[in-house]
N, C-alpha and C positions, 0 to 999 in steps of 0.2 A: 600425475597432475603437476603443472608448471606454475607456481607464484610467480606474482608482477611484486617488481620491486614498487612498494609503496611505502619505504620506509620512510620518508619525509610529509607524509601525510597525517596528519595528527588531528582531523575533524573532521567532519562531512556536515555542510552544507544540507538542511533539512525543510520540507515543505512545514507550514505552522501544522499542520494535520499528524505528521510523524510520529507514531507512538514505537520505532525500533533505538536500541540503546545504538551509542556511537560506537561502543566496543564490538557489536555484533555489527554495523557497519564496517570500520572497522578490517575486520575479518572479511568479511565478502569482496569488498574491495582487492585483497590479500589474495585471497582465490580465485572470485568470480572478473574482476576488472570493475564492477558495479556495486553501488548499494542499493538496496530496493528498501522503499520507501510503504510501509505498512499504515492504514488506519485503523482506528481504533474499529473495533465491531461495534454497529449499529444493529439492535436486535427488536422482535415484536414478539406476538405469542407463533411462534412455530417458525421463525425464519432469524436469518443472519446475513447482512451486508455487508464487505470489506472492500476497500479499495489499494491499488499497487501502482506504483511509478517505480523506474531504474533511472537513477542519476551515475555522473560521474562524483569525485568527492567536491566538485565545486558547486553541488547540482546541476549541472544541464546536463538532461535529460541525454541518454543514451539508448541503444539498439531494440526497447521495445516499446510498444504504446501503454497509456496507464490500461490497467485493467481491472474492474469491476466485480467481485465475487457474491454470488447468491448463492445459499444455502437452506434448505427449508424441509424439515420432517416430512411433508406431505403436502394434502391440500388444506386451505389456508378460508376459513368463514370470510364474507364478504365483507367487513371491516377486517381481519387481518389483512387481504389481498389489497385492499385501501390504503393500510397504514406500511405495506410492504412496500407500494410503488410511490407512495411522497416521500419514503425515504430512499428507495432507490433514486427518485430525483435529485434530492439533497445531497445524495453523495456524488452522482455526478456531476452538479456543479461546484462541489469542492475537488473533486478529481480535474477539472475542466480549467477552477480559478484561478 
């Protein structure tokens, strides 16, 4: 594996959403050329929503689209699948914003 000289890089630029430390940014940068940008989990009874952006360390955005993560035990009573898709909403327009 080939590190990118980023030793003059001492921060990363972070969306207000970014629940990743700058040190583990950081590091990725170090490795990857990217930091990827984590939200916090948004959770209900039986599911889990995250969202992901890759910046450069100035943030702008780099080589992929944000992306969206659903996770969920099973199937979901008809208010869980309610309260699953208004917050899948809300994260995508915080992924979006």
């Amino acid at each position: 594996m080939t590190t990118l000289n980023t030793a003059s890089v001492t921060g990363v630029v972070c969306p207000a959403w970014c629940s990743v430390t700058q040190s583990t940014h950081l590091r990725e940068l170090r490795w990857e050329g990217r930091a990827m940008h984590w939200s916090d989990p948004r959770s209900g009874e039986g599911w889990e929503i995250r969202h992901t952006s890759a910046t450069d360390a100035d943030g702008l955005a780099v080589d992929t689209e944000p992306q969206v993560y659903v996770t969920t035990d099973g199937g979901l009573t008809l208010a869980g699948a309610e309260a699953l898709a208004l917050t899948l909403l809300a994260a995508y327009e915080e992924a979006t914003g």
